[in-house]
N, C-alpha and C positions, 0 to 999 in steps of 0.2 A: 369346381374351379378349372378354368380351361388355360393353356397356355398360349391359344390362338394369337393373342396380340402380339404375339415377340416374334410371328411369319412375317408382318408388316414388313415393305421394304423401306428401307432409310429416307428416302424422298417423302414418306408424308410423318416425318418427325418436323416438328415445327424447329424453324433454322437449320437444316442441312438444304431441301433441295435436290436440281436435279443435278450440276455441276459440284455440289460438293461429295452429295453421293457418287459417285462417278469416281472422284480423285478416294475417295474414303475403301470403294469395294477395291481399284486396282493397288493401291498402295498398303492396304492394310487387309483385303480380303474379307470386307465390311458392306452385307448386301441388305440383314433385315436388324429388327429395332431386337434381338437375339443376339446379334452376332456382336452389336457394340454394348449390350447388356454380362456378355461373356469378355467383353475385351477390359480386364482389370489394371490397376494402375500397377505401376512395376514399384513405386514408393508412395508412402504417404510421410508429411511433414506438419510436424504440431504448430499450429498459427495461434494459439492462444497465449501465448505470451507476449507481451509487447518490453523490449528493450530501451537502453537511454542509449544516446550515441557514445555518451562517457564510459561506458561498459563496454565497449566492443573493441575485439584482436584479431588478429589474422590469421590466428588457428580454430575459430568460431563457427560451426555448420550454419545452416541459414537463420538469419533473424530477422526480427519484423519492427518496424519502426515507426512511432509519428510524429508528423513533423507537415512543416512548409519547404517548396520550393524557395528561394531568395530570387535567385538569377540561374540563365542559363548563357553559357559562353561555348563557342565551336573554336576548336582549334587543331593543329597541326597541319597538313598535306597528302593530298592525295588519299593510299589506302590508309593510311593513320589518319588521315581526319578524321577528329568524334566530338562530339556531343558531350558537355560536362554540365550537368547541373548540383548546386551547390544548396544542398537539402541540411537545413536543421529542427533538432525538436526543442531548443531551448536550451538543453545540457552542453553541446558539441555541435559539429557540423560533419559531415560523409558529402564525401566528391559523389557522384552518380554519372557511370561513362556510358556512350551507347554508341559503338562501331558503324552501327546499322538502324533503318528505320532512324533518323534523326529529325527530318521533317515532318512524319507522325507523330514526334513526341512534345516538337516545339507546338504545332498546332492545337492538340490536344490537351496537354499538360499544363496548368493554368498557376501562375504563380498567387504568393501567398493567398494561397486555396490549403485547406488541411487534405493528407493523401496517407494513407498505408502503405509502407514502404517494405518490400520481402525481396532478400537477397543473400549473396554471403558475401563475407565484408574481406577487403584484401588490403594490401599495402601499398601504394604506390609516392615517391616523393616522401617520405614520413605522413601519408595522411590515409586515413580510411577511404576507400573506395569501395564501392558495388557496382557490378558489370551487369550492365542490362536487367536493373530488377523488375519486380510485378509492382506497378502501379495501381490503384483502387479509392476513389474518393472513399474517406474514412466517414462521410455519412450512410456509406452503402453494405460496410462491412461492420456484422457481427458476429464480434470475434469468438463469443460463445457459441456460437450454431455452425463455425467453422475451424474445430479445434485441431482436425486431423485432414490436410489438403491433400486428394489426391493427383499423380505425378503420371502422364499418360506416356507411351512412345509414341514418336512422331516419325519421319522422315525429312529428307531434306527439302524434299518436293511439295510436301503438305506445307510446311512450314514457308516456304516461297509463295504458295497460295493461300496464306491465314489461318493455316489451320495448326494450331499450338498445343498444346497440353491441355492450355486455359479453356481453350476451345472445344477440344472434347471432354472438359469434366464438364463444362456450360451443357452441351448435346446429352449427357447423361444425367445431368441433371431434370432435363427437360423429360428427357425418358422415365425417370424413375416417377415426375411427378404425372405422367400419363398414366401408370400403371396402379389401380389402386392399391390401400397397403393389405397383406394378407394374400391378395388374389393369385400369387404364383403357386403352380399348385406343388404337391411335396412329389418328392421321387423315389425317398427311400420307404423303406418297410417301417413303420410308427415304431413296432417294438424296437428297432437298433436305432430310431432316434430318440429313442426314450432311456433304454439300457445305457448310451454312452453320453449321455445327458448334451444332448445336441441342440443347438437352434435350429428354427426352421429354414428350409431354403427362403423363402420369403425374405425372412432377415438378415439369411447369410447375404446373399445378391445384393442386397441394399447396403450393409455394414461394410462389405468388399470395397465397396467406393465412396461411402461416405461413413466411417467409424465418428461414434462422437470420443471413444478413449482407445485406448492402443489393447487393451482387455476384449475390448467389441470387435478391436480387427482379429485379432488371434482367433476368437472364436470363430467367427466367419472364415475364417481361413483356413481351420481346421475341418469345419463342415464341407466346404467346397472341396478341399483336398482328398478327404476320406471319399465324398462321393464321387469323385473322377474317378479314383483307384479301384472304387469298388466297380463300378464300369467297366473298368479296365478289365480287370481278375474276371468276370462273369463272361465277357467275352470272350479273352483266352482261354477258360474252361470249356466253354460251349464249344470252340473252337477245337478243344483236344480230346472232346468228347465226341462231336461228330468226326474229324480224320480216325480215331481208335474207332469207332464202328464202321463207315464206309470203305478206308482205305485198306488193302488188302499189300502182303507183301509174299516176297517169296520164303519158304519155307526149307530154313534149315535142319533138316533130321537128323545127321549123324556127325561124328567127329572121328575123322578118318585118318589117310594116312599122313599127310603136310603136317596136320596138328600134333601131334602124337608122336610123327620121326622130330619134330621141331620139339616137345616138348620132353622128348626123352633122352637126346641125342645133344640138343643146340642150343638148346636155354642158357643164358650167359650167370645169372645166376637165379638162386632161389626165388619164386614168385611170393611175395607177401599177404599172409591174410586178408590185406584189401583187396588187391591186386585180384585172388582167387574168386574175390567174393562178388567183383565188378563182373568177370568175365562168366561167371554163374548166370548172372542177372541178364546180361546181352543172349548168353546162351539160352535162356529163356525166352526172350524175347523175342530172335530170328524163327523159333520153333513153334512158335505162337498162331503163324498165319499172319498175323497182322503185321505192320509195317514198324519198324524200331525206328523210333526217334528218341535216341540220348545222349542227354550232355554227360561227358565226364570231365570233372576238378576236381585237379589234384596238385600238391603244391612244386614246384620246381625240383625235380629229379626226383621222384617219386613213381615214376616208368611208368608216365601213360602210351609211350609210343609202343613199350614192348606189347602193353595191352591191346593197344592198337594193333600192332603185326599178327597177334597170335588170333586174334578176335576174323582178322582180313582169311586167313588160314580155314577157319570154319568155312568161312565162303568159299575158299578153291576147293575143298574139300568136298562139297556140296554143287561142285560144276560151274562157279560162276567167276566173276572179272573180283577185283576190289580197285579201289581209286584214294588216295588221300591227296588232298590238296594242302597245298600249303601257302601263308602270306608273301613268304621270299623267295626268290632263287637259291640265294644261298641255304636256307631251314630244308626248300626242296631237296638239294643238293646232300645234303648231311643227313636227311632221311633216307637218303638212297643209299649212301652209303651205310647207314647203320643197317638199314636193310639187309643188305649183300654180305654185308662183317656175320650179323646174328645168324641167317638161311643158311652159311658156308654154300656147302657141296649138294644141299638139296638141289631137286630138279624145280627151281621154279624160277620162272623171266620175272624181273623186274625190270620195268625201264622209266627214264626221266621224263618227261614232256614240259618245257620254257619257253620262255620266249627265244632263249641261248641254241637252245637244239634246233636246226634249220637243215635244210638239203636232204642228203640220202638218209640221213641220220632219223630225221623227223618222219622222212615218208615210211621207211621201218617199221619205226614205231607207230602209226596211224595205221599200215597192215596188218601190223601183228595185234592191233586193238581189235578190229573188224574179223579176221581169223579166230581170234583169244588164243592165239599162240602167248601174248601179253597177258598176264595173270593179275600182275600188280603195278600200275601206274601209279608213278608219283609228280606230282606238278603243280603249277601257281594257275592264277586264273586262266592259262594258255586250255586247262582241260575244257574248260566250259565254252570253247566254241563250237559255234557250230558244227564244222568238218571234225570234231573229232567222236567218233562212233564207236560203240564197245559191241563186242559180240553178244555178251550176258551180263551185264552191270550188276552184280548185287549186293553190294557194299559201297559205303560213300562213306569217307574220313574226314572231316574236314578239323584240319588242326585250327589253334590260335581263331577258335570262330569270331570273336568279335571284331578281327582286322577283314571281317567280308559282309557284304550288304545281305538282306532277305533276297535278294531276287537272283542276287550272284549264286547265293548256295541252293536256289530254286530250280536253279537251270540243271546243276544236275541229276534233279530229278525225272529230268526227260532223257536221258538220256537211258532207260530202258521203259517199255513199252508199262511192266509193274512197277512203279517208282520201287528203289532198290533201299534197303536198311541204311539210315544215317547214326553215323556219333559222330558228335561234336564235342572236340576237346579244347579246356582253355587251362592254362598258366594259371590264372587269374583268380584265386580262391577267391569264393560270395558267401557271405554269410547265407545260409540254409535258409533263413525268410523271406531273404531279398532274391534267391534264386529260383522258387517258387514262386516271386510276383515276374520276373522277368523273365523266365521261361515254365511258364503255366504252362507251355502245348508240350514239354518236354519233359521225359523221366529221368530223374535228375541220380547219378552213381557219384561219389566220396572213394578218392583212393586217401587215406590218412595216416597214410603210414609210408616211412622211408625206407626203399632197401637196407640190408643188415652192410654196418659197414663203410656208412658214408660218416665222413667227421663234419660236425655239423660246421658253417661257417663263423669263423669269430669276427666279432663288428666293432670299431673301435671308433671311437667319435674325436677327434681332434678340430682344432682352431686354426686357423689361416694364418697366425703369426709366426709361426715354427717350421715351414717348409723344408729346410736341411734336416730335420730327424726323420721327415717324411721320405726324402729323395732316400736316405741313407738306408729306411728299410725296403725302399723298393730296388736298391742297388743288392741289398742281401739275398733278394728272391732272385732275380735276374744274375747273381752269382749261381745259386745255387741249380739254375738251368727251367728257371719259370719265366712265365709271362705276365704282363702287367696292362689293365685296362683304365685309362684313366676319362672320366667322363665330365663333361663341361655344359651348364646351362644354354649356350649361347654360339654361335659359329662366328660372326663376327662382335669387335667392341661395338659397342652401344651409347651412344650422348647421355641416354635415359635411365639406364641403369648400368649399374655397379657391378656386374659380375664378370668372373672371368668366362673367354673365350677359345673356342676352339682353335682358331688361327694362329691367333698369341701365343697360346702355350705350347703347339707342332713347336715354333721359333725356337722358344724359351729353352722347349725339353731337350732339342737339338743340342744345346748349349750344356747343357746342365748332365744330359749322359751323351760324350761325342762319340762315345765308343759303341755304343746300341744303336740299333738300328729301329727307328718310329716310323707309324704307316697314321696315317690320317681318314677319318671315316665321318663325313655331318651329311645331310638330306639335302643340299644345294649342289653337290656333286653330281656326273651324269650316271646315270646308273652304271655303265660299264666299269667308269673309273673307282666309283664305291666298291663295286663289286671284285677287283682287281686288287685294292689294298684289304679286304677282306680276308679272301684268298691267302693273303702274304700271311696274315697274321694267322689264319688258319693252319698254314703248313708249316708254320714257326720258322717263317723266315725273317719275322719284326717280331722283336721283343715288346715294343711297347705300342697297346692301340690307342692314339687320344682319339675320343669322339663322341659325338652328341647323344643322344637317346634313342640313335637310331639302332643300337644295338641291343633294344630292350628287350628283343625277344631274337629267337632264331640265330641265336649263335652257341655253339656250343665245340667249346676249346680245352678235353679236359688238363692240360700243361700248363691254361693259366688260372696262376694260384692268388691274383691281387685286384681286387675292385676298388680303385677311386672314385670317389664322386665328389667333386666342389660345390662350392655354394651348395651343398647339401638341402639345407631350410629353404630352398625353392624348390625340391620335389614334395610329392604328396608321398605318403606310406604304403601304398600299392605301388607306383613307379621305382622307390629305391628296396622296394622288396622283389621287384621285378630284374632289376641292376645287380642284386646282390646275386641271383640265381644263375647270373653267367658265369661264375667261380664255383667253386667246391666239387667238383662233375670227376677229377683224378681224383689219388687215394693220398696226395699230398694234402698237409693242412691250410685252408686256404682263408686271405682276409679281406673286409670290406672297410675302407676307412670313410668315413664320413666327415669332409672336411665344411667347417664353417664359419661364420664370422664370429667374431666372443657374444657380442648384444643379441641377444634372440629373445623372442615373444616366448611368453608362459607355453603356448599351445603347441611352438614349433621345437622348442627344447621339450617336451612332452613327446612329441615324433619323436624324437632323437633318440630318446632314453627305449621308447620300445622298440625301438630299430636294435639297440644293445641290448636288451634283456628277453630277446626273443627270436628264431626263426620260424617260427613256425607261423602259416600264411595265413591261414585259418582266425587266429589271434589276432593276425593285424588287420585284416580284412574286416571283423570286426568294429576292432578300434578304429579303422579308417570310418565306417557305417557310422559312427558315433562322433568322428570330427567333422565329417564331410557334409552326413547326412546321406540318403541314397541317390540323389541328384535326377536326371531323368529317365525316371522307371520305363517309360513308352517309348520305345521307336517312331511312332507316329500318334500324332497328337487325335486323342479322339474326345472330340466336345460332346457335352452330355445329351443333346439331341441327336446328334450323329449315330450315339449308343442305344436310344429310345428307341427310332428306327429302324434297325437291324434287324 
């Protein structure tokens, strides 16, 4: 069985064409009878039901209806003119409005004629209405051979040119009955479609778009799903099998004096069993010949940076540059200086590279790169341009990697002639499965353990009606010479939604402590000025930070000892485990409140409760995998022919 037919291009499918194909490849990137074979519905909708209009309310998902047109009547002005037709099945009547296409409908639409009528039904005046439903002479429609409707994407432009949902499940329909049944050939291995009791792709491909029960979609869903993935993972293997044999790195042989005066001299405190076990593993792997590519996660204050510095240290040891990048100015900034804090008086430059550093300052540092008088550069994307050149690159840091693209952390690969040893460190504990399908090209290290010593964070979860017991304990910390971060959904109010704002509250807090001093931080701000009230609250010149999410990563203040978050139940479990990690960093005890509305859904008071009965990231990470699901495992979408040919 050959898959030849799905090369066809879309113009000799019977009803597209050469002008629909045309709008179909630029708008949807739809060129052969494959590509719209592969293009799935994003819902499907049960039509086998048929409702009375006496039965129908305004909180009712879509239903389906039969009946006669009576009359249709145009009314109001201008852009409110519409289209009202006055449809009943005998029990009731339903208003039917239509904004648009009005004269397509009076032409077409033929009164008392019986019609299938599919919409969602609303209120308007006390009377049932439906906006723009699907019309179908109801001798055309059988509702048993179409129990599950599928639901396409469109655009606005196709949709201006007649091309609807309706439209391409018509086109796919027409496809599917070109291809005979059976003839798609299979792609997996028989034993693991037989082991995980699988359909065949044949049926999966056909069930994807036309399920006869919602049992039929699932399994199809499951088959296509599993088989992208499995694509996926064979790829990134193959991928990390060929760079581990081809790619060649520099080789680190000993551990000299940097390491050794830093590890016996300046170590800020005891390194932990993980900690030891992580920098084992790197240390193996610089020594290797081969080129080091690894992630390290580990949970918030768990010292991947100390890891990081001492790991950079092998490298000066060994003759060569090191580099960590970072997402922010300010993460840069606080890297450097933790740098300079941890090295003391050792002999080794460290220097900044920003966008902030300019003039003589910058040209410095671009000679002392090219010299390697520069041992250890710290910097935001400003490293990865072009004029900036290292004498020996052999090390590449790159912190918080998911706030950078593949191609941003690519470039510093060029940046020596033998691409130089990467770690990539993230925040962001992944559950162990999911970190193996999404970095397959990468050896993945677990730091699991806390320094000795830290008090773990306490989380308390509160309701939004009580706000004075709230002020009052955050007026106890800010007595007692702490700081306070308080974090808001939203920068400005909203018509649409309900929650509070950043702007509001700067106001409100003003009022409520006159005597503190508040610095304001959201992502509409210009960078400088963000960067400016950061600062303040950095060197503890503002007691209180309010601000958006933007300080979810890359700040670290260990004096403040209180994390606010409002409207709690609109983050996810990774974000307020992320929020929580900007406290507990001093040797004060430090708290996270989690403020919320009282009405919460079963599943968001579910967050809440592990948000209190847990810090550990690991755990929630986890739990998040299991409410969330793992969401988009590929960077780049790779279709299952795209993978055949590789």
């Amino acid at each position: 069985m050959s898959d030849a037919i799905l090369d066809r291009e879309l113009t000799y499918l019977p009803g597209i064409g050469p002008k629909r194909a045309e709008i179909l490849q630029r708008e949807l990137g739809l060129k052969t009878w494959g590509d719209l074979l592969y293009r799935f519905p994003y819902k499907h909708i049960d039509r086998s039901r048929l409702y009375r209009t006496s039965e129908l309310t305004s909180d009712m998902p879509f239903v389906q209806l039969r009946g006669r047109f009576l009359s249709f009547e145009q009314m109001g002005e201008g852009r409110k003119r519409r289209l009202v037709g006055h449809f009943t099945d005998g029990y009731g009547w339903v208003d039917c409005v239509w904004f648009n296409s009005q004269q397509y409908i009076l032409k077409t639409v033929k009164l008392h004629t019986d019609y299938i009528l599919f919409g969602r039904p609303s209120v308007f005046n006390d009377r049932i209405n439906i906006g723009h439903p699907d019309i179908d002479p109801a001798d055309t429609m059988v509702l048993s051979k179409m129990s599950m409707q599928p639901y396409y994407q469109t655009t606005e432009r196709m949709k201006k040119a007649g091309l609807t949902s309706r439209t391409l499940e018509k086109f796919t329909s027409t496809l599917l009955k070109q291809i005979p049944s059976g003839s798609l050939a299979e792609t997996l291995p028989g034993d693991i479609v037989t082991r995980l009791c699988m359909v065949s792709r044949d049926e999966a491909l056909r069930a994807a778009h036309y399920p006869v029960t919602a049992s039929e979609l699932t399994q199809a869903n499951y088959r296509l799903k599993f088989e992208e993935l499995f694509y996926v993972q064979l790829s990134v293997l193959r991928y990390a099998r060929l760079r581990r044999g081809t790619i060649h790195g520099h080789v680190f042989s000993r551990v000299g004096e940097c390491f050794n005066d830093f590890y016996t001299n300046h170590l800020p405190f005891r390194l932990t069993g993980a900690q030891k076990r992580v920098i084992r593993e790197m240390r193996i792997d610089m020594g290797s010949g081969r080129q080091m590519n690894r992630l390290v996660q580990g949970d918030v204050g768990s010292g991947k940076t100390l890891v990081a510095l001492m790991t950079m240290l092998i490298a000066l040891d060994n003759g060569y540059q090191a580099c960590i990048m970072a997402p922010t100015e300010i993460l840069a900034e606080q890297h450097l200086a933790t740098f300079c804090q941890m090295l003391g008086q050792m002999d080794v430059r460290v220097e900044l590279l920003t966008g902030m550093v300019k003039g003589k300052r910058r040209k410095a540092v671009m000679e002392g790169l090219q010299s390697g008088e520069v041992q250890i550069l710290v910097g935001t994307h400003a490293v990865i341009e072009d004029n900036v050149q290292f004498r020996n690159l052999g090390l590449v840091v790159i912190d918080e990697q998911h706030r950078f693209g593949v191609a941003q952390r690519a470039r510093l690969w060029e940046k020596n002639t033998t691409p130089p040893h990467v770690l990539v460190m993230t925040a962001t504990p992944i559950p162990r499965t999911l970190a193996m399908t999404l970095y397959g090209d990468l050896d993945v290290s677990v730091i699991d353990e806390l320094p000795p010593g830290r008090k773990p964070v306490r989380t308390i979860h509160m309701y939004d009606n009580n706000p004075d017991k709230l002020y009052q304990g955050i007026n106890g910390q800010i007595q007692e010479g702490r700081q306070v971060y308080m974090v808001y959904p939203l920068v400005k109010e909203s018509e649409k939604l309900d929650l509070k704002n950043v702007e509001a509250a700067y106001v409100h807090l003003q009022k409520v402590f006159p005597l503190y001093r508040i610095s304001m931080v959201h992502g509409q701000m210009k960078p400088s000025e963000k960067e400016a009230e950061m600062q303040r609250f950095v060197s503890g010149e503002t007691h209180i930070l309010v601000a958006t999410t933007v300080i979810e990563v890359g700040v670290n203040v260990p004096n403040a000892s209180v994390m606010v978050i409002q409207n709690a139940e609109r983050f996810g479990l990774s974000q307020l485990h992320q929020l929580r990690g900007r406290v507990g960093r001093g040797a004060s005890q430090s708290y996270c409140i989690l403020v919320t509305k009282y009405e919460l859904s079963a599943d968001t008071r579910r967050r809440i409760d592990i948000m209190t009965e847990t810090n550990d990231g690991f755990e929630i990470a986890e739990a998040d995998l299991r409410f969330r699901g793992p969401g988009a495992v590929s960077a780049t979408h790779l279709t299952l022919p795209t993978i055949l040919r590789v």
